[in-house]
C-alpha positions in Angstrom: -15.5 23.8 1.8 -12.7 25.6 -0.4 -10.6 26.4 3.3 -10.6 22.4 3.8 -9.4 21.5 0.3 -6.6 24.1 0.3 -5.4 22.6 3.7 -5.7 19.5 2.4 -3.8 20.0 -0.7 -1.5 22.5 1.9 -0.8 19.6 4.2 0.0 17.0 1.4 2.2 18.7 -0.7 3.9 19.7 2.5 4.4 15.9 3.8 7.7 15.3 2.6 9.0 18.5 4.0 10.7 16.9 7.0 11.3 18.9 10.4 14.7 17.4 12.8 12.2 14.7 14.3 11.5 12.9 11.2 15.0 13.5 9.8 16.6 11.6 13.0 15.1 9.2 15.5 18.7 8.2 18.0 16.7 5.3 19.6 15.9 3.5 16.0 19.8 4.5 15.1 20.7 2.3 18.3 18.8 -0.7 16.9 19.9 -0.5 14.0 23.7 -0.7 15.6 22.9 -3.2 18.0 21.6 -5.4 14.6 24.7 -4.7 13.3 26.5 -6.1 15.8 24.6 -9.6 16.2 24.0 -10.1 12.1 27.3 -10.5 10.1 24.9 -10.5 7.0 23.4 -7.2 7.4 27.1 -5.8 7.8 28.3 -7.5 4.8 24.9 -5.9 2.9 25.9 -2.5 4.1 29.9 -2.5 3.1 28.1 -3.8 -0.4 25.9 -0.5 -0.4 28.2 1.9 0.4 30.4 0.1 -2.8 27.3 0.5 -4.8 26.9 3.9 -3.6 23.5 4.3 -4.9 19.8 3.2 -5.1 17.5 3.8 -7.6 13.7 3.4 -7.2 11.1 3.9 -8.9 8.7 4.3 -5.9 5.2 6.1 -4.7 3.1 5.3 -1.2 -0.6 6.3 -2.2 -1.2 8.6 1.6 2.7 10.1 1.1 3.8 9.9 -2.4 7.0 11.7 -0.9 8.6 9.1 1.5 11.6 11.4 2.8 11.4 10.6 6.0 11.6 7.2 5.4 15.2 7.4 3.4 16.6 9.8 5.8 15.9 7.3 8.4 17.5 4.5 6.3 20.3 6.3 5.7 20.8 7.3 9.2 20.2 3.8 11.0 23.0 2.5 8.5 25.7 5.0 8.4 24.7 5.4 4.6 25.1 9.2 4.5 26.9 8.9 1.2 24.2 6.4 -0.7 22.7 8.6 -3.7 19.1 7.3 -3.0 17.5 8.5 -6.7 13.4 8.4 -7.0 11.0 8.4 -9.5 7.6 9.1 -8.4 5.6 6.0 -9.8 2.0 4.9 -8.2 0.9 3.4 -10.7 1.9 -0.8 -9.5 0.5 -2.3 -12.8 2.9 0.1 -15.1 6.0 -0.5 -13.0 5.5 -3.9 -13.1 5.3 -4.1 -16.9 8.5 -1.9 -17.1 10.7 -4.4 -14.7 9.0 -7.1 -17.3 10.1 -5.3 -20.0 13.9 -4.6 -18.7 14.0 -8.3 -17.6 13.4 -9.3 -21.3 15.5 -6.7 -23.0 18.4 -8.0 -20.7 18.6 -4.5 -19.5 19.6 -3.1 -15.9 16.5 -2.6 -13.5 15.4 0.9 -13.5 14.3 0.3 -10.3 16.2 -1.8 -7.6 13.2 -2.6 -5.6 9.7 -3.5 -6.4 6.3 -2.1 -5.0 3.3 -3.6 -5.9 0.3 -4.6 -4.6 -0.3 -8.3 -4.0 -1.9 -9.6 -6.9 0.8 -7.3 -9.4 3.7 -8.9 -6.8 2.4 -11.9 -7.8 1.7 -11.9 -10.8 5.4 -10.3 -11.3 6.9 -13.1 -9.0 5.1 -15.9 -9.4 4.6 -16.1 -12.9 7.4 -14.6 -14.2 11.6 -14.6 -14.3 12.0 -11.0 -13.0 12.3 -11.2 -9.1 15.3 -12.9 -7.5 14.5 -15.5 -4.7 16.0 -14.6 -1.7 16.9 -15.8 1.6 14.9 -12.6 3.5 14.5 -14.4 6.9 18.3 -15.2 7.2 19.3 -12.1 6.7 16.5 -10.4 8.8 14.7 -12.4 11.5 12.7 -9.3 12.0 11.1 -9.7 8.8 9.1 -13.3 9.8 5.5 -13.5 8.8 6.4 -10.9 6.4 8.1 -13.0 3.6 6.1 -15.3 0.8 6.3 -18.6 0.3 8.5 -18.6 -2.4 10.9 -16.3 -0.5 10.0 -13.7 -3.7 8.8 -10.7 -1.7 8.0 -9.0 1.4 5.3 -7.5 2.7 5.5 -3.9 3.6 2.0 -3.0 5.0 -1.2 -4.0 5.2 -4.4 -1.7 3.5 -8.2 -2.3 3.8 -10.7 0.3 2.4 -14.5 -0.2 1.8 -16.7 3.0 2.2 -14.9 6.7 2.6 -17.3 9.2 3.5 -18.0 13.3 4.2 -18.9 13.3 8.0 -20.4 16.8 7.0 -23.0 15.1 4.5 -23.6 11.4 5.5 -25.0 11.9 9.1 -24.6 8.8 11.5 -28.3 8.0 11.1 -28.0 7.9 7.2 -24.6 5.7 7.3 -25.4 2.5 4.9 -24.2 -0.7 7.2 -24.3 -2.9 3.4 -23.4 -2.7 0.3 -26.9 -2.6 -0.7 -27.8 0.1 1.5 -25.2 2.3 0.3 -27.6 1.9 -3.4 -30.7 3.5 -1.5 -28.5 6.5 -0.2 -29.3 8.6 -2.9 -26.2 10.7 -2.5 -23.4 11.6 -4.9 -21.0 8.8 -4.7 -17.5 8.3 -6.8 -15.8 5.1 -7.7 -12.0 4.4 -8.9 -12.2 3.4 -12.6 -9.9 0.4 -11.8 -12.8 -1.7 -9.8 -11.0 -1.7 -7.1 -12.2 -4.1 -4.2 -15.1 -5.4 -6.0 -14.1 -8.7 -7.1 -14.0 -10.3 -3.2 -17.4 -7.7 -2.9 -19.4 -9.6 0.3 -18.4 -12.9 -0.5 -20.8 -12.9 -3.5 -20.5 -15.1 -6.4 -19.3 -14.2 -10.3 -22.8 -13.3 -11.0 -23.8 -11.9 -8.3 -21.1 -8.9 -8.3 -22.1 -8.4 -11.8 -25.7 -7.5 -11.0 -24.5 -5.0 -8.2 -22.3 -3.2 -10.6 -25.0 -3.0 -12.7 -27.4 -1.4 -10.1 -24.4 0.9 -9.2 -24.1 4.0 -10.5 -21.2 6.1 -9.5 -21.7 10.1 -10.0 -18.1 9.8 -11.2 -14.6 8.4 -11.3 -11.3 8.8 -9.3 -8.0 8.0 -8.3 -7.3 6.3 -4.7 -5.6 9.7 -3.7 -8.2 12.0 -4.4 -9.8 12.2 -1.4 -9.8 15.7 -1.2 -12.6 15.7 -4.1 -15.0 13.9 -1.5 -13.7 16.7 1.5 -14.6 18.9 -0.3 -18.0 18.0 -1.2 -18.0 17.4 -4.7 -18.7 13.6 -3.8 -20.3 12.8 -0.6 -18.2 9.1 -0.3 -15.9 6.9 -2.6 -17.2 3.4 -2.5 -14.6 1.5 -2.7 -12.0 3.4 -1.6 -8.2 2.1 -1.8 -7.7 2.1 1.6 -8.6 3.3 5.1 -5.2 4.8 6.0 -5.5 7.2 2.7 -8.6 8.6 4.3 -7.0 9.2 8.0 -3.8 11.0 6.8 -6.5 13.6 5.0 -8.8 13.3 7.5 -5.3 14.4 10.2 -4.9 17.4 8.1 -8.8 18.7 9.0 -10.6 17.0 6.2 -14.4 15.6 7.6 -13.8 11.9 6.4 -14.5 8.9 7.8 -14.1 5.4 6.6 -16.4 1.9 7.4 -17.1 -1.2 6.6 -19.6 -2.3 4.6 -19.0 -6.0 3.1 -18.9 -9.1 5.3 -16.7 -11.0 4.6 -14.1 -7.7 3.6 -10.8 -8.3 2.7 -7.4 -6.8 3.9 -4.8 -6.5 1.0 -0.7 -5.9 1.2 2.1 -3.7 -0.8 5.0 -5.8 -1.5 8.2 -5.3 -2.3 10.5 -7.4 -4.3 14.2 -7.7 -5.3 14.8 -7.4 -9.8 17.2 -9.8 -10.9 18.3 -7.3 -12.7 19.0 -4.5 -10.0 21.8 -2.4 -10.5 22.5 -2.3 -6.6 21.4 -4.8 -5.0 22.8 -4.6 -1.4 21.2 -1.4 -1.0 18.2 -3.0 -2.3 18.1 -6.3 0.5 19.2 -3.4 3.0 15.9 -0.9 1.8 13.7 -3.7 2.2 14.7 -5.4 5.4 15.2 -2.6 7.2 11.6 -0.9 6.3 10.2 -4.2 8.0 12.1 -3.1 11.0 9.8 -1.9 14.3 11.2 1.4 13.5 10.4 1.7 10.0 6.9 0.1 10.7 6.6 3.0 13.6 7.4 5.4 11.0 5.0 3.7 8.6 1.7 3.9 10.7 2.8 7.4 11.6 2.7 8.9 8.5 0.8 6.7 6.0 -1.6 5.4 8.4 -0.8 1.8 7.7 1.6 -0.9 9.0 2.1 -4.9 8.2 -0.6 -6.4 10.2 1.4 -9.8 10.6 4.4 -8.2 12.3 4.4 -7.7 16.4 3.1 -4.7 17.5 1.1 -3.4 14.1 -1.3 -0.6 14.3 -3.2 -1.8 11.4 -3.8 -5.1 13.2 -5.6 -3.5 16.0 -8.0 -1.7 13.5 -8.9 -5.0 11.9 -9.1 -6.3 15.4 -11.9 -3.6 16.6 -13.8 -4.5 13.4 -13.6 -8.5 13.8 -14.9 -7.7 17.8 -18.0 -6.2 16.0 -18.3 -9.4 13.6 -16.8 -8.5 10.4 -14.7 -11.2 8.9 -11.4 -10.2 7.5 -9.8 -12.1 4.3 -6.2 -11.7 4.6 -5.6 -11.4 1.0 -1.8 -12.1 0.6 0.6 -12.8 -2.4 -0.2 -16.4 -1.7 -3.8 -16.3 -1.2 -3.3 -14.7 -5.1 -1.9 -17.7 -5.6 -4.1 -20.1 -4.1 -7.3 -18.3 -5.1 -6.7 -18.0 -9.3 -10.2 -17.9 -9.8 -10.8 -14.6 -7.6 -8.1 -12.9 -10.1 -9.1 -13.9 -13.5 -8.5 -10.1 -15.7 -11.2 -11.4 -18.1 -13.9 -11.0 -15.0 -11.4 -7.8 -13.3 -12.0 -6.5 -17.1 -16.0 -7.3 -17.3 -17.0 -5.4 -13.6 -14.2 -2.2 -15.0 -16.5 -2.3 -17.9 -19.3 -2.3 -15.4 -18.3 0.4 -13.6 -17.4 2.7 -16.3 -20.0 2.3 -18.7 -22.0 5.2 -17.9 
């Protein structure tokens, strides 16, 4: 068990640590020129950028907290070698959405220049606040169609679904729960994120309902979406619910025996967003960061090292994985920064606040 968790932890820290294949890709640096050439916008955004001469984010995928590859790319497909790209490591969405919130009252430059949240904090952020700029995304990028909200306030950058993550090693096929409510009979250690993550859409069961599960489940302890490597290494046999099946595969590609299914029909797909500050101190590099990471290049990049693309753009990995688990009868709720919207009731904090309660009151 300890060899799996130090390659685990090996392979992780290690994932930013580029090699000349991730640092260059010539066929994405051709489309990128040959969008150049046919969007007068885009080339006005990146003379704008190289003015600027900077981004700042405050930014932090959950399977690649280090996204590396992904700047070098942007940099590269733009002719931005000069951009002094500056990150803070953030992950937590709620907190760096209550410091753009914060800056946007104070009057004060965005610390960040781009957004990530997930889609109830986007909207939340967007919807019912001052702090995100509306902008035109599908004039300047065409690409980025099916990908923009409504109220033109963000765009999606990929799609995540969880449900059950499991140790292959200690949860044998036969003894796989196929509900919810088997998962309660399993009788094996099984950890929880202390956030309730998941649980609020749980099976398409009412308010009461959910609460009576969380009060029959009893989780043998709490942690974050990213560590996984606590349930490969045996000290909990599954996470239930787990943040998201791509955090599970880019573990599970460095050795690590986990697995993730479904358990809950109707389940529910969720999306990171991103969204332009008001505020942001450099805000051509900003419209360029987040158009171009909707790009099929960027997306390619995306599923090929976080495990997870935007399901609504052409040729998504992540749509084909929902689509093997709809062909078996599961029902997918495509839970975006409008369905928030639309669906107040599902995202009422007083009941988020009651099932954390729940959860943690052990």
């Amino acid at each position: 068990m300890k060899k799996i968790v130090l390659v685990v932890m090996v392979a992780l820290a290690t994932a930013g640590c580029s090699g000349p294949e991730q640092r260059g890709d010539p066929a994405a640096a051709q489309a990128a020129q040959q969008r150049l050439a046919t969007h007068p916008t885009l080339k006005t955004l990146v003379e704008g950028a190289k003015r600027e001469g900077a981004l700042n984010l405050n930014w932090g995928l959950h399977a690649r907290p280090n996204s590396d590859y992904l700047f070098d790319a942007f940099k590269q497909a733009y002719g931005l070698n000069d951009l002094k790209i500056t990150v803070t490591p953030v992950q937590n969405f709620n907190a760096n959405a209550a410091k753009l919130l914060q800056e946007t009252k104070a009057g004060a430059p965005a610390s960040s220049d781009a957004l990530l949240a997930s889609s109830e904090v986007m909207y939340r952020t967007g919807a019912g606040s001052d702090a995100l700029a509306a902008v035109d995304w599908e004039q300047i990028a065409p690409w980025a169609k099916g990908a923009v909200t409504s109220d033109r306030k963000a765009v999606a950058l990929l799609t995540q679904f969880g449900e059950f993550t499991y140790h292959t090693n200690l949860i044998k096929p036969e003894e796989l729960p196929k509900t919810p409510q088997d998962l309660l009979k399993l009788g094996k250690p099984i950890a929880s994120t202390p956030f309730a993550s998941g649980f609020a859409q749980l099976g398409g069961l009412d308010k009461a309902g959910i609460r009576t599960y969380l009060g029959q489940f009893k989780p043998a302890g709490l942690i974050g979406c990213a560590e996984l490597n606590r349930v490969a290494s045996g000290e909990f046999a599954g996470l239930w619910m787990s943040c998201g099946k791509h955090l599970a595969d880019v573990f599970k590609d460095t050795g690590a025996p986990l697995e993730t299914t479904v358990l809950s029909n109707p389940t529910s797909a969720s999306f990171y967003y991103m969204g332009l500050p008001k505020n942001a101190a450099h805000p051509n590099a900003a419209k360029l960061w987040i158009t171009w990471l909707v790009t099929p290049e960027a997306q390619k990049l995306l599923f090929e090292h976080e495990k997870a693309d935007n399901a609504r753009l052409p040729g998504s990995g992540t749509a084909k994985q929902i689509a093997e688990y709809e062909a078996k009868g599961i029902t997918f709720t495509h839970a975006t920064y409008d369905y928030v919207g639309q669906n107040p009731a599902l995202y009422d904090t007083a009941f988020k606040d009651e099932l954390v309660k729940l959860l943690t009151a052990r």
